[in-house]
C-alpha positions in Angstrom: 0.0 0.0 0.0 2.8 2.9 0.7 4.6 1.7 -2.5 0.8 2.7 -4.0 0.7 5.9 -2.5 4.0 7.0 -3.1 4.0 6.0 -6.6 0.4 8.2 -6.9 1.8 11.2 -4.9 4.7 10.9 -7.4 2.2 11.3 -10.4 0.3 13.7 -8.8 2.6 15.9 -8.1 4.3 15.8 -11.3 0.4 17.5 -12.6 -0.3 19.4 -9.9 2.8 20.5 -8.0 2.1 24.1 -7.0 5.2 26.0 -8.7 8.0 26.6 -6.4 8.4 30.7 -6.0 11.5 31.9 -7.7 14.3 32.0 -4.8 16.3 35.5 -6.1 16.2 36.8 -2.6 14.0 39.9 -3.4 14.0 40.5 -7.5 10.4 40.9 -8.6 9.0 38.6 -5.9 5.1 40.0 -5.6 2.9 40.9 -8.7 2.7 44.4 -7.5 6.2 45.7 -7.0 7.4 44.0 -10.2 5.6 46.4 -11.9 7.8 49.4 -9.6 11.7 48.2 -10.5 12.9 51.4 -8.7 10.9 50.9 -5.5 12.1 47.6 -5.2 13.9 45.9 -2.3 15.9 42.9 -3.8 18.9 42.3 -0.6 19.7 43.6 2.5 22.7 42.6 4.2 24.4 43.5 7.9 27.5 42.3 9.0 30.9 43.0 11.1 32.6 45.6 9.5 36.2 43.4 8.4 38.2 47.0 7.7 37.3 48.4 11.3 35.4 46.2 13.3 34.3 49.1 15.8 31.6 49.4 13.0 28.8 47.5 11.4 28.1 47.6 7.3 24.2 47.8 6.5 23.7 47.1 2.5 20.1 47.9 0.9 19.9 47.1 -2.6 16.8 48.2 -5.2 16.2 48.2 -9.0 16.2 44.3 -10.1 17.7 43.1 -13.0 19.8 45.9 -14.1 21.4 45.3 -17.4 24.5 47.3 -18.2 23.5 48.2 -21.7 19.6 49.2 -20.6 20.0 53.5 -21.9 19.1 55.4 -22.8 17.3 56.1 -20.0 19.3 54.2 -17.2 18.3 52.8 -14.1 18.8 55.6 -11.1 17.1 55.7 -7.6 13.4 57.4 -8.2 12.9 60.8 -6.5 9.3 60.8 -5.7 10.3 57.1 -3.2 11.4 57.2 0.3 14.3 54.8 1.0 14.5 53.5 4.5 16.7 51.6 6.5 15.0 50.7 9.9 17.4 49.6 13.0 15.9 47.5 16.1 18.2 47.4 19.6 15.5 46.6 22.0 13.0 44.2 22.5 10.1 46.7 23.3 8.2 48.9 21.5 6.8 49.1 17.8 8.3 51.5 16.2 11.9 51.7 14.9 14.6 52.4 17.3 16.9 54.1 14.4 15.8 54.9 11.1 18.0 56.2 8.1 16.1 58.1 5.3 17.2 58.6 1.6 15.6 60.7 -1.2 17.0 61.9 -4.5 16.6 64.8 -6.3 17.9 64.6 -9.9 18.6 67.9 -12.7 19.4 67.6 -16.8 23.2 69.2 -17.2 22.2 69.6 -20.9 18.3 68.7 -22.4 19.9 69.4 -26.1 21.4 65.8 -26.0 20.0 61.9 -26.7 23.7 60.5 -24.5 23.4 60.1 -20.9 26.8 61.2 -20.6 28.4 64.2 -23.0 31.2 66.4 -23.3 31.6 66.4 -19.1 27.7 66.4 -18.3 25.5 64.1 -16.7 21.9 63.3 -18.2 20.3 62.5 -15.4 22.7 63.6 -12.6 21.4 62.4 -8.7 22.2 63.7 -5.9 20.9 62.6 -2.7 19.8 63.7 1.2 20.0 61.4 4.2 18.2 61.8 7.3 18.0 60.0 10.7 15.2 59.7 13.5 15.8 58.2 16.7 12.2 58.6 18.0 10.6 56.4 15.6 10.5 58.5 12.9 8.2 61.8 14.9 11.5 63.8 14.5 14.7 63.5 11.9 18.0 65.2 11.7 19.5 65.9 8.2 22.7 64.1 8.3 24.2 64.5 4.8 23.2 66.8 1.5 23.9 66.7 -1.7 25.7 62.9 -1.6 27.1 61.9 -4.8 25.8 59.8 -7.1 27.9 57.9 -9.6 26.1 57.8 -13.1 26.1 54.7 -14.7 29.0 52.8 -15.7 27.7 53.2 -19.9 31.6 52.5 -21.0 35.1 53.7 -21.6 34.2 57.1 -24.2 31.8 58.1 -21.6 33.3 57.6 -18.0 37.2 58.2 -19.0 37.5 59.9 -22.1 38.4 63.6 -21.5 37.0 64.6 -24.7 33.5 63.2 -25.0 33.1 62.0 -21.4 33.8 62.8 -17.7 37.5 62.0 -18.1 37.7 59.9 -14.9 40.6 57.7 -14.3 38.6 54.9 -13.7 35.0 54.1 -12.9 36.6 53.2 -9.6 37.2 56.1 -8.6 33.9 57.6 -9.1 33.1 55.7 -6.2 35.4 57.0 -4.1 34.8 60.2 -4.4 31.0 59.4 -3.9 31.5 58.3 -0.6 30.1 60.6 2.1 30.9 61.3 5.9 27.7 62.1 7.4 27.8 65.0 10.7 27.1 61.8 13.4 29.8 60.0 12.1 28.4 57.3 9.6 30.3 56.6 6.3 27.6 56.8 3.4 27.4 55.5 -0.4 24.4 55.3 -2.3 24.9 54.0 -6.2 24.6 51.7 -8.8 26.8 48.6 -8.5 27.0 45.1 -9.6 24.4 43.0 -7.8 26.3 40.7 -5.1 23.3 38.1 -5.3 23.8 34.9 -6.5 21.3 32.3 -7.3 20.2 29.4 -10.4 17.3 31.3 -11.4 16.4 29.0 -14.0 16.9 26.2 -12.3 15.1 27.5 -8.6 12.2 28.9 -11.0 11.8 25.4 -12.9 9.4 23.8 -10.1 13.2 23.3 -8.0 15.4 22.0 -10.4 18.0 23.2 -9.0 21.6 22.0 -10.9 24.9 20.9 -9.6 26.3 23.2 -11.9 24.0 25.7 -12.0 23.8 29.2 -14.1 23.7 32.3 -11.8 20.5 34.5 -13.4 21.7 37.7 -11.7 25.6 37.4 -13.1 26.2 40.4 -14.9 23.3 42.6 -14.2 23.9 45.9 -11.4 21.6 46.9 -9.0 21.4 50.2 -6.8 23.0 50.1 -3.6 22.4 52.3 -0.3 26.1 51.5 2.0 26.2 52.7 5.6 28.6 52.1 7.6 27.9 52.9 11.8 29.8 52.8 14.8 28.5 49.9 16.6 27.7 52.8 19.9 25.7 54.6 17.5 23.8 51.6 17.3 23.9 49.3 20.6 20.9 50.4 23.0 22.6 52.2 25.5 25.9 53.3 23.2 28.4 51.1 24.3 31.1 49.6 22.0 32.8 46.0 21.9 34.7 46.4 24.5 31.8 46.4 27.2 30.6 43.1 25.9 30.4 40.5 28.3 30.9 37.2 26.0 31.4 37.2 22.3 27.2 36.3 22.3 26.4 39.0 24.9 22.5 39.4 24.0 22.8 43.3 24.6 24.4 43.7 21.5 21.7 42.3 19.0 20.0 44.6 16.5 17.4 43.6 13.8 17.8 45.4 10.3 15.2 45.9 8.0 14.7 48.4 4.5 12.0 49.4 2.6 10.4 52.1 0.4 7.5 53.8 0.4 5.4 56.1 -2.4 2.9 58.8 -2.4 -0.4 57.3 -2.1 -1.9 59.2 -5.3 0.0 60.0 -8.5 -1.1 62.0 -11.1 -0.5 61.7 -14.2 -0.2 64.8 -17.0 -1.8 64.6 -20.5 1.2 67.3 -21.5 3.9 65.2 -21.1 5.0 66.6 -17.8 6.2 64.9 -15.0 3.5 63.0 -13.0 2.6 64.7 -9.6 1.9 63.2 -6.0 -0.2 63.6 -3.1 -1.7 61.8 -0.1 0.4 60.0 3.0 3.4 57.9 2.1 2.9 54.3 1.8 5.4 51.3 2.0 5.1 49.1 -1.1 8.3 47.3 -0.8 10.6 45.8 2.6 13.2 43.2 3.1 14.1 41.6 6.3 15.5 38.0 5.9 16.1 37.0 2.3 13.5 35.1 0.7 10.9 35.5 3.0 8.8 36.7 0.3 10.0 34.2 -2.4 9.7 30.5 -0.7 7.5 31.3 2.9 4.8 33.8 2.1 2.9 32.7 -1.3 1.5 34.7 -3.9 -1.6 35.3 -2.5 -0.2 37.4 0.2 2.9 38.7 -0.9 1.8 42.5 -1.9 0.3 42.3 1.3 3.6 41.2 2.7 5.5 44.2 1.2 3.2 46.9 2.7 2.9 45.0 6.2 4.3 47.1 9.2 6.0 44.6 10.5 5.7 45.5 14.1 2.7 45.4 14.2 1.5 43.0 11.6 3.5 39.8 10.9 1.6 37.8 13.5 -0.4 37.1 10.5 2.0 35.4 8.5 3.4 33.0 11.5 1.6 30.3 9.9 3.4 30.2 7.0 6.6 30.1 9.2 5.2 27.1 11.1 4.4 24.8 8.2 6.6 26.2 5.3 5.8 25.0 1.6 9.2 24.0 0.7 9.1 21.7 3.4 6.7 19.9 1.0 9.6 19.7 -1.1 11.8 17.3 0.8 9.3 15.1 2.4 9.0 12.2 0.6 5.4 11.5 1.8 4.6 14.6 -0.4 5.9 16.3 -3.0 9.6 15.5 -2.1 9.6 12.2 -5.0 8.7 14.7 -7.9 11.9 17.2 -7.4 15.1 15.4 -7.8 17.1 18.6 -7.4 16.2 18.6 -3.4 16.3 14.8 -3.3 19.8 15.4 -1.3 17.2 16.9 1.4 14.8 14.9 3.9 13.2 16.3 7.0 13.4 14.2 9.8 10.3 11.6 10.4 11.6 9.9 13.6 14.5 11.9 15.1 15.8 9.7 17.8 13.3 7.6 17.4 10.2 9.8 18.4 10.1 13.4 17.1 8.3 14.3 13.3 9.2 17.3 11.7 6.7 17.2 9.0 4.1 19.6 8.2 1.5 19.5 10.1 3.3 16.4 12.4 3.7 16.7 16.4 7.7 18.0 16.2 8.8 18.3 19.7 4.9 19.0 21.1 5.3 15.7 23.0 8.0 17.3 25.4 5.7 20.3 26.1 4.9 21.8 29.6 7.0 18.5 30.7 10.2 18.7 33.2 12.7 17.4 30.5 11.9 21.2 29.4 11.7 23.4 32.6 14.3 26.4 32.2 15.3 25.8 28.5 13.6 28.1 26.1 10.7 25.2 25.6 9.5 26.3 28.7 6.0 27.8 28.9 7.4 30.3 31.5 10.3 31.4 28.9 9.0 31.2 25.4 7.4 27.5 25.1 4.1 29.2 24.3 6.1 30.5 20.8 7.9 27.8 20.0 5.6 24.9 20.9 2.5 26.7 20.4 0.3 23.4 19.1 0.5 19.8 18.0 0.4 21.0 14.1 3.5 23.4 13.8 6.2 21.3 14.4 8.9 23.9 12.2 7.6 26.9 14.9 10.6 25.6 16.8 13.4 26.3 14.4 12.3 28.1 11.6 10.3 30.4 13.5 12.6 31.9 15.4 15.1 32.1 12.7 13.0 34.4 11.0 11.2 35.9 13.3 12.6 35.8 16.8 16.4 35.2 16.6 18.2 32.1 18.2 18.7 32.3 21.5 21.9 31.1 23.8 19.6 28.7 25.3 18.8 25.1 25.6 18.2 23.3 23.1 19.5 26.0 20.6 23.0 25.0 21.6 25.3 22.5 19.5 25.4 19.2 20.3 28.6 19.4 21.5 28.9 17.8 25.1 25.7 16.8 25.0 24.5 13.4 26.5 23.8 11.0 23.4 20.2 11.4 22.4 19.4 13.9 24.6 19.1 17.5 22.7 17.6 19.5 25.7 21.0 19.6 27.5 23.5 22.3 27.7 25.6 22.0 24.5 28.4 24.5 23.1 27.1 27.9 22.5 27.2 29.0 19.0 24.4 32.0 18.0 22.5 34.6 20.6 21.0 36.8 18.0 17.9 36.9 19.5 15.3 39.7 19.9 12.1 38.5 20.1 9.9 41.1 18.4 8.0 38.2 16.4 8.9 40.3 13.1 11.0 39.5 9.9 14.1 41.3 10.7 17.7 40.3 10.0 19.2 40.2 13.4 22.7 40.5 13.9 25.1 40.4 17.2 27.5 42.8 17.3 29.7 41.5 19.4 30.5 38.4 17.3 34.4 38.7 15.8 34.3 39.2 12.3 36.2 35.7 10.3 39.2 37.2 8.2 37.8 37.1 4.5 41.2 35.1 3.6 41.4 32.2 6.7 41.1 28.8 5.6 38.1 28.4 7.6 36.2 31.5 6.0 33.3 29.7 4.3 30.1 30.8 2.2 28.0 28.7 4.4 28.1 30.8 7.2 26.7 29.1 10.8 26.4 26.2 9.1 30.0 26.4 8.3 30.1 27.1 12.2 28.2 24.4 13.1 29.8 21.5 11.1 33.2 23.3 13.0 31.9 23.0 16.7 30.6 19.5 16.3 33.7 17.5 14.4 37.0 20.1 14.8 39.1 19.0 17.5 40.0 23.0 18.1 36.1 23.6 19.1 34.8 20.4 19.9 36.7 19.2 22.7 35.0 22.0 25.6 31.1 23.7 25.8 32.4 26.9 27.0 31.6 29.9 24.7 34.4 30.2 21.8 34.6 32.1 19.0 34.1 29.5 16.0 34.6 31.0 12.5 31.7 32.0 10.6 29.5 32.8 13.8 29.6 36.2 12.5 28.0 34.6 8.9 24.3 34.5 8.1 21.6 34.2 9.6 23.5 35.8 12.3 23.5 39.0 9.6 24.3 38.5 6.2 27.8 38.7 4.9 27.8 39.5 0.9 29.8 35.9 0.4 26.9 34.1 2.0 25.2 32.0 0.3 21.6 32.4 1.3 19.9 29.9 -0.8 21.8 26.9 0.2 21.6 27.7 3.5 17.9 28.3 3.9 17.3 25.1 1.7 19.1 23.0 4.3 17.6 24.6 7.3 14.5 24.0 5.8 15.6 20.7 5.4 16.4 20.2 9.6 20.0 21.4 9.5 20.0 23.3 12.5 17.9 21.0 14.4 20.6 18.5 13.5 23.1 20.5 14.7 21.5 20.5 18.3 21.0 16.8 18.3 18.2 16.0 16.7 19.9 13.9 14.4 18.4 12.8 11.3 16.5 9.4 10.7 19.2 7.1 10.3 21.2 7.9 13.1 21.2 5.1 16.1 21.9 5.7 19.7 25.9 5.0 20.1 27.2 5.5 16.8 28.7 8.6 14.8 26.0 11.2 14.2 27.8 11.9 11.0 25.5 9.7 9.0 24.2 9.6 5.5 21.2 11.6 5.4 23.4 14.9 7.5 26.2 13.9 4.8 23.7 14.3 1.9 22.3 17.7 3.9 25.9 19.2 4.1 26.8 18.1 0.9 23.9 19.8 -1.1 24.3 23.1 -2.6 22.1 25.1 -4.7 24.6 25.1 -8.1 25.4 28.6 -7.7 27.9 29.1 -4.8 29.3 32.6 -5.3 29.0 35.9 -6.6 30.3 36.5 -10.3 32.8 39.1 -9.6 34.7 40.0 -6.1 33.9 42.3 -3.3 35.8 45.5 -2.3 37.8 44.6 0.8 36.7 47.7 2.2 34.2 50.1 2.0 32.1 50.1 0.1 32.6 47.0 -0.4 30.1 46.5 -3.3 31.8 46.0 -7.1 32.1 48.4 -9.5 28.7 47.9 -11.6 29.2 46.2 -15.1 29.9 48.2 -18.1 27.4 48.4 -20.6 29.9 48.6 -23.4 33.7 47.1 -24.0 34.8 46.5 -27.4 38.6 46.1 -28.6 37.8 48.6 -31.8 37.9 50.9 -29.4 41.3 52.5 -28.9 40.9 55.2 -26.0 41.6 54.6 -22.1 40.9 50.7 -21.1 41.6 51.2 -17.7 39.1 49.5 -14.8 36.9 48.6 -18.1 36.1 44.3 -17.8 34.8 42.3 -20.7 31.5 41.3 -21.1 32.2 38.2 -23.2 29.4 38.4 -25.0 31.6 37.0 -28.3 33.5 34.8 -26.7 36.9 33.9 -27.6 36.7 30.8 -26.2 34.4 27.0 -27.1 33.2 25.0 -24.2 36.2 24.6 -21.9 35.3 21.2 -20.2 37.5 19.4 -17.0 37.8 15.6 -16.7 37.0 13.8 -15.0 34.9 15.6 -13.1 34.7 14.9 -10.0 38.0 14.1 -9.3 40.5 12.8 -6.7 44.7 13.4 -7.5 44.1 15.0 -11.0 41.7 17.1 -12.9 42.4 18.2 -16.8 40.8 21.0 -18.9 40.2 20.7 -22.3 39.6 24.4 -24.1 39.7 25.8 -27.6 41.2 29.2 -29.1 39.2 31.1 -32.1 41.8 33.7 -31.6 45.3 34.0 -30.2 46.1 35.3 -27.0 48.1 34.7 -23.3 45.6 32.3 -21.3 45.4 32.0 -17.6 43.3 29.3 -15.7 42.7 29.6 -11.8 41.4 27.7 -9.6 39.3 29.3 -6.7 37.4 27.8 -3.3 34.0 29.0 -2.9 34.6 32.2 -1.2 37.1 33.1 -4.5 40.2 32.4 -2.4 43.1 31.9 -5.7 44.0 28.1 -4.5 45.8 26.9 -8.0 47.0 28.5 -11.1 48.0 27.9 -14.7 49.5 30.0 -16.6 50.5 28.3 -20.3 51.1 31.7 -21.5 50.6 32.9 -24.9 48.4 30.7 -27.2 47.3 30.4 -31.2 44.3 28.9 -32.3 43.8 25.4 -31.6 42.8 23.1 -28.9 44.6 22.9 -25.9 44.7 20.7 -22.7 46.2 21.6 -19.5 46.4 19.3 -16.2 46.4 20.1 -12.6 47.5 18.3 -9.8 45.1 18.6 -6.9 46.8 16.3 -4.6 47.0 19.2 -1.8 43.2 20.4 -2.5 41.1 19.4 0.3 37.7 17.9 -1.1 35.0 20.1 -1.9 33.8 22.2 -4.5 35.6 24.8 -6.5 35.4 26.8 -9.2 37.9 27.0 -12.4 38.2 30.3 -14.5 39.8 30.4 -17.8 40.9 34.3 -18.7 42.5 35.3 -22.2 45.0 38.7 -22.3 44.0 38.9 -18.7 39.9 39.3 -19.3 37.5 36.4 -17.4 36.0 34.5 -20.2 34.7 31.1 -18.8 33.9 29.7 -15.2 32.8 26.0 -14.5 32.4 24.2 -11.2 34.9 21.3 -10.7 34.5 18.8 -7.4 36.8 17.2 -5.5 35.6 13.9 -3.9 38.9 12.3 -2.0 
């Protein structure tokens, strides 16, 4: 009989399998604000500043989907939208503790041309005012006027030509001198840039197919970015800095981060051709909090209503969807889980030590509640029990929950199982995340007071606390005590959101019980006595979404955003070259392929030449750390093969990019298995 019904749910769901929302954090993820690019959130990120870490970094990006080519009339920030960052350091209250404003104000250097950029003039030119309220917006203090905008990268004639252009020396440094110092002491940058998100569009958008070597759907395209970076006093509750911490994890120090932007609520249009006018009270069409909340929790029934929620005061409505999350639907196997191979990698657990079901809709961990085996962890009715046990039909309301919408408290069970008794996840464990601040709100929550991991150490990984995690419970330098230790990659999403992180795969294994793993609610084939380290948790580690990083590097510093992607490069063009980086759109180079692949000792690449030209092949980890290079110097046409030893690689996944007279022209994943 369940050979039947799996068979028929395997059918069925191939016909009726509700589409899977496109997971590109926040590009075009509700009917309505698709239809408003430049009011549109699409990432928010918050992390320890790595170039001074007395300050925090907060990244708001808008404008989806910019493509570098898309005049003449290119993407800028609108100047009839309010762009709001909104800062939480206390538990009470609902309104924002800190808010940071934005508008623009744009003006036409010359009307008489068609060229966005002529002769030293900028068509349209932005400039920008930043304001900030510490009352919950009833008062604001004008911090900075007149910012800089950069105009948009269109190509060499136009950004470093003296003649015809602005005669920069780079696009680079247009940057720079757009960065601001605002009278409280923030450092402000507000422009377009290339979009750090990274995802398989296609593939995520395909009912889940995601791809083990998948094609990232933002690579290439800009966004518009909004860059602060605050003192961490100017934004700790009581304005202390680091040094008054008490731990690494000391709860005073959490903040939750959240943007949006709002519009008039009437515009009017004119049948002259002039510019439309507004009226009426401002109201918030767009916000981010975590990323894709929007995409793969809230569906598409609700999700305008999502984007103008207040949510202070309004996301007890969605906690449902937090409690029984769709995707989970996806890697059950009594579901939907048969008809999407590309999560196959990914089960829930259906008998965690033998007794808890983490299904939708199943019991969870209801069984232990208002027992003793809970009294004083943060299952207890008297501490938060009545959240995160709340019935016998929300069994994810006690780790998906409060990842979104509470934090993760340094409290039993939400402590690795580190020095834990064998099946028993309610004991005291190794502490490895306190960014809670329970609001019951979609906010990113980050705490300050985490170290940041250097960008170039081994350790640094994409996966953030998972990357932590998978550290405390099997490295010898963590695993060996439960007192609190700084573990690399505590300071990595979802405690904040570093740019490397990669989101996706991470929220597609915490869907998929990661975390509740990582407590000691081992998955389903794990037995009492042996290694936790079994082959459902191998599978669950070893899954990734087929996009691992971002398609250019970061600044080291601030900004820390890339230079946005030309919109024209072109060798029959003879004037300055300098900071200019090929589009590849006629690409030199056929279909490099590596055998075998995956490999152990040895990997080759195979590549052919249409034109002649010094080739360079590097091999990068997944954060874009150089680990191998080639360099067969200059080449004719032809085909060529090159190998590489990989003896001292460690296994895992990289990434291989072929360049030609120093320009990237192809990238392809290569695996390491032994």
């Amino acid at each position: 009989m369940k050979n039947i019904i799996n068979k028929f749910l395997i059918g069925a769901a191939i016909c009726m399998l509700p589409q899977v929302s496109a997971i590109a954090s926040s590009h075009r993820e509700a009917p309505l604000i698709a239809n408003d690019p430049l009011a549109d959130n699409t990432d928010l990120y918050a992390f320890r500043s790595p170039c001074d870490s007395s300050k925090i970094v907060i990244i708001a990006n808008y404008i989806p989907f910019e493509h570098p080519a898309g005049g003449p009339n290119w993407y800028n920030f609108g100047t009839n939208i309010r762009y709001e960052i909104h800062i939480k350091n206390k538990s009470t209250g609902t309104t924002d503790d800190i808010t940071y404003r934005f508008t623009f104000t744009q003006s036409n250097e010359d009307s008489t041309t068609f060229f966005n950029i002529r002769l030293g003039k900028q068509n349209l030119k932005d400039v920008y005012t930043c304001e900030r309220s510490l009352d919950g917006g009833t008062t604001w203090t004008t911090i900075l006027t007149n910012g800089i905008v950069p105009p948009p990268n269109i190509g060499p004639r136009s950004i470093q030509n003296a003649t015809v252009g602005l005669g920069a020396t780079s696009y680079d440094a247009l940057m720079t001198a757009a960065i601001g110092s605002a009278s409280t002491g923030e450092k402000l940058f507000c422009g377009p840039a290339d979009d750090p998100f990274f995802v398989d569009l296609g593939g995520a958008f395909d009912v889940g197919g995601f791809r083990t070597a998948g094609r990232d759907g933002l690579a290439k395209f800009n966004c518009h970015s909004i860059v602060l970076e605050i003192p961490i006093s100017t934004l700790q509750a009581t304005g202390l800095s680091t040094s008054s911490a008490t731990s690494i994890l000391d709860p005073n120090f959490v903040i939750g981060v959240w943007a949006s932007a709002s519009r008039p609520a009437i515009t009017t249009l004119s049948s002259t051709g002039g510019a439309p006018t507004t009226s009426g009270s401002w109201v918030q069409v767009s916000r981010l909090g975590m990323p894709l909340t929007n995409e793969v929790v809230i569906p598409i029934g609700m999700k305008d209503k999502w984007n103008g929620t207040n949510p202070y005061t309004g996301d007890g409505a969605f906690v449902p969807y937090f409690e029984n999350p769709e995707l989970a639907l996806y890697m059950d196997a009594s579901a939907f889980g048969p008809a999407v191979p590309g999560l196959a990698a990914l089960r829930i657990q259906t008998n965690s030590l033998g007794a808890f079901d983490f299904r939708n809709t199943k019991k969870g961990l209801w069984s232990l509640k208002g027992t003793p085996a809970v009294a004083g962890t943060a299952l207890d009715n008297a501490v938060f029990g009545d959240i995160l046990l709340p019935d016998s039909t929300s069994p994810r309301a006690v780790d998906i929950l409060p990842i979104f919408y509470t934090g993760v408290p340094n409290l039993s069970p939400y402590q690795l199982a580190t020095g834990k008794p064998a099946g028993n996840p309610l004991a005291a464990g190794k502490p490895f995340i306190n960014n809670f601040l329970p609001n019951l709100c979609d906010m990113l929550r980050l705490n300050m007071a985490v170290p940041v991991t250097d960008r170039s150490s081994a350790d640094f990984s994409s996966l953030g606390i998972i990357a932590a995690a998978k550290l405390g419970l099997l490295d010898s330098r963590f695993n060996t005590s439960t007192a609190v230790q700084f573990i690399p990659n505590m300071d990595g999403f979802p405690n904040g959101r570093r740019l490397e992180d990669d989101v996706t795969t991470i929220e597609l294994q915490a869907v998929s019980g990661v975390a509740l793993a990582a407590i000691g609610l081992w998955y389903d084939d794990y037995t009492v006595g042996g290694s936790p380290v079994t082959t459902d948790l191998t599978n669950v580690l070893g899954f990734n979404a087929g996009v691992t990083h971002n398609d250019t590097t970061f600044k080291s510093c601030f900004p820390y955003v890339q230079d946005p992607w030309p919109g024209f490069t072109g060798s029959e063009y003879s004037g300055p070259t300098e900071g200019v980086t090929n589009l590849n759109i006629n690409t030199p180079v056929i279909a490099m392929n590596a055998f075998p692949n995956p490999f152990s000792s040895q990997v080759s690449f195979r590549y052919k030449l249409d034109v002649a030209g010094k080739v360079n092949i590097q091999v990068t980890d997944i954060t874009g750390r150089v680990v191998s290079t080639i360099e067969p110097g200059n080449k004719t046409p032809g085909d060529y093969t090159q190998q590489l030893n990989t003896a001292a690689l460690a296994p895992g996944n990289y990434i291989a990019v072929l360049s030609l007279d120093g320009q990237k022209i192809q990238s392809l994943k290569i695996v390491k298995i032994h």
